[in-house]
C-alpha positions as CSV (number, residue, x, y, z in Angstrom):
1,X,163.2,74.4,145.8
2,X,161.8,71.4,147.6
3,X,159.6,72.3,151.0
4,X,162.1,70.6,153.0
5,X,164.8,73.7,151.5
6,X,161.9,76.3,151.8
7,X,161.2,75.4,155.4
8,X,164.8,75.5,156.3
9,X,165.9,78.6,154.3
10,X,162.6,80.5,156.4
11,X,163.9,79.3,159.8
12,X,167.5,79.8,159.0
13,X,166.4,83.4,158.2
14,X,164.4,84.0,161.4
15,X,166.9,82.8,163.4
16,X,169.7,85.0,161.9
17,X,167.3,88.1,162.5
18,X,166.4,87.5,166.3
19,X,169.9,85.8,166.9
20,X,171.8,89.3,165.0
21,X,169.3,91.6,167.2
22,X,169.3,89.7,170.6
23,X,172.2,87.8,170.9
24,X,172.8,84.1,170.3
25,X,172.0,83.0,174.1
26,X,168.9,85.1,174.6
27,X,167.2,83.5,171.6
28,X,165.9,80.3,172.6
29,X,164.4,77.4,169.9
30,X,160.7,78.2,170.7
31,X,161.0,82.2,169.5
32,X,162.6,81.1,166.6
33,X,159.9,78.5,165.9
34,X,157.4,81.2,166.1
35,X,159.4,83.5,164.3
36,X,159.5,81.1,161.5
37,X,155.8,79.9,162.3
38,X,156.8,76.4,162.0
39,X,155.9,73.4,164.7
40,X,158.8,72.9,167.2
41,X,158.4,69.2,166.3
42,X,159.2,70.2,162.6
43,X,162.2,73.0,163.8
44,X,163.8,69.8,165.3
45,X,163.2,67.8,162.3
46,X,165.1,70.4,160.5
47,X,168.0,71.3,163.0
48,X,168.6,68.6,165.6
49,X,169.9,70.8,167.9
50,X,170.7,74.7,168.3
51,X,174.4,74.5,167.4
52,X,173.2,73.1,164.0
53,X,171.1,76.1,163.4
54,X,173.5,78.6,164.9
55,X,175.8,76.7,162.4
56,X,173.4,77.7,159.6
57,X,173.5,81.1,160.3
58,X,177.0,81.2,160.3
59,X,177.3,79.8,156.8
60,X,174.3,81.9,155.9
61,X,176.3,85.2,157.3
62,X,179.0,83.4,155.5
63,X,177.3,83.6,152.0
64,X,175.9,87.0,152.8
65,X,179.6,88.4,153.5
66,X,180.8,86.9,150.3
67,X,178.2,87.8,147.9
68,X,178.9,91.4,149.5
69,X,182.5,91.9,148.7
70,X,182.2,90.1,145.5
71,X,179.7,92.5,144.3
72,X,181.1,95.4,145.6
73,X,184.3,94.6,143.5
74,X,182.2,94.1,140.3
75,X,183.0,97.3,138.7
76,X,186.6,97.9,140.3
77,X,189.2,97.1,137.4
78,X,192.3,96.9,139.4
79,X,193.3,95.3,142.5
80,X,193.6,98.4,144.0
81,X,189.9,99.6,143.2
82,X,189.2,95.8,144.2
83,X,190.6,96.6,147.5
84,X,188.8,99.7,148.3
85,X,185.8,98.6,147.5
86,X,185.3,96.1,150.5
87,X,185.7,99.3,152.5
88,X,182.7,100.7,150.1
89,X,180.7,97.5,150.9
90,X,181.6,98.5,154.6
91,X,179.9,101.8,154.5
92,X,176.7,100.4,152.8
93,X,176.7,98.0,155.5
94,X,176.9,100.1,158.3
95,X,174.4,102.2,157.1
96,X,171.6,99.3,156.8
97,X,168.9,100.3,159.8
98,X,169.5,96.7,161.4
99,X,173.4,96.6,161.4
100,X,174.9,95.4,164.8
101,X,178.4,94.9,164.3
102,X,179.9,91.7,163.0
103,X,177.5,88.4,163.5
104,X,180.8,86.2,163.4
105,X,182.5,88.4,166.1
106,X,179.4,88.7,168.3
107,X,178.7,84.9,168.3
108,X,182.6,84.7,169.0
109,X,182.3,87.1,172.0
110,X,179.1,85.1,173.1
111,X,179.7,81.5,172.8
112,X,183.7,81.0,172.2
113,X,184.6,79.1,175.5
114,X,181.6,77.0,175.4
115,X,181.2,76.4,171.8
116,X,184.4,74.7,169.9
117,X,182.7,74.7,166.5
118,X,181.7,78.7,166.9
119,X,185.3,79.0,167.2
120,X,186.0,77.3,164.4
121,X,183.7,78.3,162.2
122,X,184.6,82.1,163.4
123,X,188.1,81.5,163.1
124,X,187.9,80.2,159.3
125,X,185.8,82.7,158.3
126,X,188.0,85.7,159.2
127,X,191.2,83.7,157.8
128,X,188.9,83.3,154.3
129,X,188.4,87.4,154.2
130,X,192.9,87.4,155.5
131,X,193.7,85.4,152.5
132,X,190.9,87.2,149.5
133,X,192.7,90.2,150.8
134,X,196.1,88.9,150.6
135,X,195.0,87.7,147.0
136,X,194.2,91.3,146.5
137,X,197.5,92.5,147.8
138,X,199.5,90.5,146.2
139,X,197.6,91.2,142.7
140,X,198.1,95.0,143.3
141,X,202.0,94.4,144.6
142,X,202.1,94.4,148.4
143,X,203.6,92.6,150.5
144,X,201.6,90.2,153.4
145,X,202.3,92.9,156.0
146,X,200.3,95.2,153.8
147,X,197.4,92.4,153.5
148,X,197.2,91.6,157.1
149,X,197.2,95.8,158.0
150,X,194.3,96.3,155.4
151,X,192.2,93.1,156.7
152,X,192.7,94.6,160.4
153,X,191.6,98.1,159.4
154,X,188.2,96.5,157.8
155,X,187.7,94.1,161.3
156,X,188.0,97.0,163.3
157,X,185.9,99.2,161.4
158,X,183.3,96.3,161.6
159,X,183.5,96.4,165.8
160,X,184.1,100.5,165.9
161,X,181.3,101.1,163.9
162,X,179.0,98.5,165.4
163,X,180.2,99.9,169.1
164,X,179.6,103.6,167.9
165,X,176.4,103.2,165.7
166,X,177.4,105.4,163.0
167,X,179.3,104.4,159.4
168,X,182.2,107.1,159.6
169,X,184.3,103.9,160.5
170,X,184.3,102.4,157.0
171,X,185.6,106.2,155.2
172,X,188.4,106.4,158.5
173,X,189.6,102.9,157.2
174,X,189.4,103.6,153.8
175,X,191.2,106.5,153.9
176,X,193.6,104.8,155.9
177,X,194.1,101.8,153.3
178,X,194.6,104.5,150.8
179,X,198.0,106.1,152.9
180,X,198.9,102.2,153.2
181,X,198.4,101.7,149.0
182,X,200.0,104.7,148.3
183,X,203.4,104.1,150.4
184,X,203.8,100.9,149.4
């Protein structure tokens, strides 16, 4: 890992943290810098501008949410086990002491009328998770309606359990993706 990658991984990371705790618009350039305890002049260097580092975050959240459901579907041998378990990776999510809902839907909520490539980058994110499901879906049998019912159950688990601070959200959906599998 050159310096250059170092440097950028450590301020990508501190800006995730204080953007996920405080909001996207209440974090400004010089508490990440300190955060990261790197020179503005060298913050800059790295990300020209704060919609190239929010951008980083997003693809950082982006791997994170990926390397998630992939591992949480490691052990499951059918599609249907495959499926469940994203609601599995759910509860361990919701459970972390830091979790605050959904990082793509809270920088949605904060910055999608002023901020065209938040919207974008929002929008293809959830439509990746839409079509690994519908992979799923169609792997165990189901039909599309089935897919898009299961991926809203796991979106608004994210928001209900970020809104009520507790993980019971991720065992309600689950249990209702397993009424869903089981009459289809």
């Amino acid at each position: 890992m050159t310096d250059d990658t170092a440097t950028r991984s450590k301020v990508v990371e501190a800006a995730d943290r204080l953007f996920y705790a405080r909001g996207i618009q209440a974090v400004g350039m010089d508490a990440v810098r300190t955060a990261a305890a790197v020179s503005l002049k060298r913050l800059y260097a790295l990300f020209p501008s704060k919609d190239a580092l929010i951008a980083a975050v997003l693809q950082r959240r982006r791997d994170q949410w990926n390397s998630g459901i992939a591992a949480s579907a490691e052990r499951a041998e059918t599609a249907r086990e495959k499926i469940l378990a994203i609601f599995d990776f759910l509860d361990s999510w919701f459970r972390e002491p830091d979790f605050n809902g959904c990082a793509f839907i809270n920088a949605y909520g904060e910055l999608h009328d002023g901020n065209p490539n938040v919207s974008r980058t929002v929008r293809e994110q959830k439509a990746a998770f839409q079509r690994h499901v519908g992979d799923l879906v169609r792997e165990f049998g189901g039909t599309e309606t089935l897919a898009a019912q299961i991926a809203i159950l796991a979106e608004g688990a994210q928001t209900t359990a970020a809104i009520s601070g507790g993980p019971e959200a991720a065992a309600q959906a689950r249990a209702a993706v397993e009424v869903l599998l089981a009459a289809s």
